[in-house]
C-alpha positions, 0 to 999 in steps of 0.5 A: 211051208213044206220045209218047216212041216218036214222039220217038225215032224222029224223034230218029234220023231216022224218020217220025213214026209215025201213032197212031190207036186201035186197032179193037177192034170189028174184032177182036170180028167177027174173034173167032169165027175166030181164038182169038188175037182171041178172046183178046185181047177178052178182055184188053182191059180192060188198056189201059181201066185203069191197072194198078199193081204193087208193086215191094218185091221188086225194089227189096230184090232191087236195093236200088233201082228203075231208072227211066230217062227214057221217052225212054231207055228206049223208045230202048234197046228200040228199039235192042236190036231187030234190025229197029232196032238199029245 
């Protein structure tokens, strides 16, 4: 995901955005103070393990599963934004 948002922005002329990892240790110093911190401490096992889920409904519902390129979709996201959009 990283990669085709950074190819994407330098597709339309942006910077390469700079990827670092994000501080988790701050907001657990942070967490006693901010519920939204506090909150999110506890989520973090989201981005620690891949997460699967079952598409059945939604492909009897379309009869198929869209599935566009990364590149494509991060693009039309992207570009659907109001701060990124034409």
């Amino acid at each position: 995901m990283v990669l085709a948002i950074c190819r994407v922005a330098a597709r339309h002329g942006g910077a390469a955005p700079e990827v670092s990892a994000f501080p988790w240790w701050l907001l657990k110093l942070a967490s006693p103070f901010n519920t939204t911190f506090k909150e999110l401490q506890e989520m973090r096992y989201l981005w620690r393990q891949p997460i699967r889920m079952e598409s059945a409904k939604l492909r009897a519902r379309l009869g198929h599963e869209p599935l566009p390129p990364w590149d494509e979709a991060v693009e039309a996201t992207l570009l659907g934004q109001p701060c990124c959009g034409a």
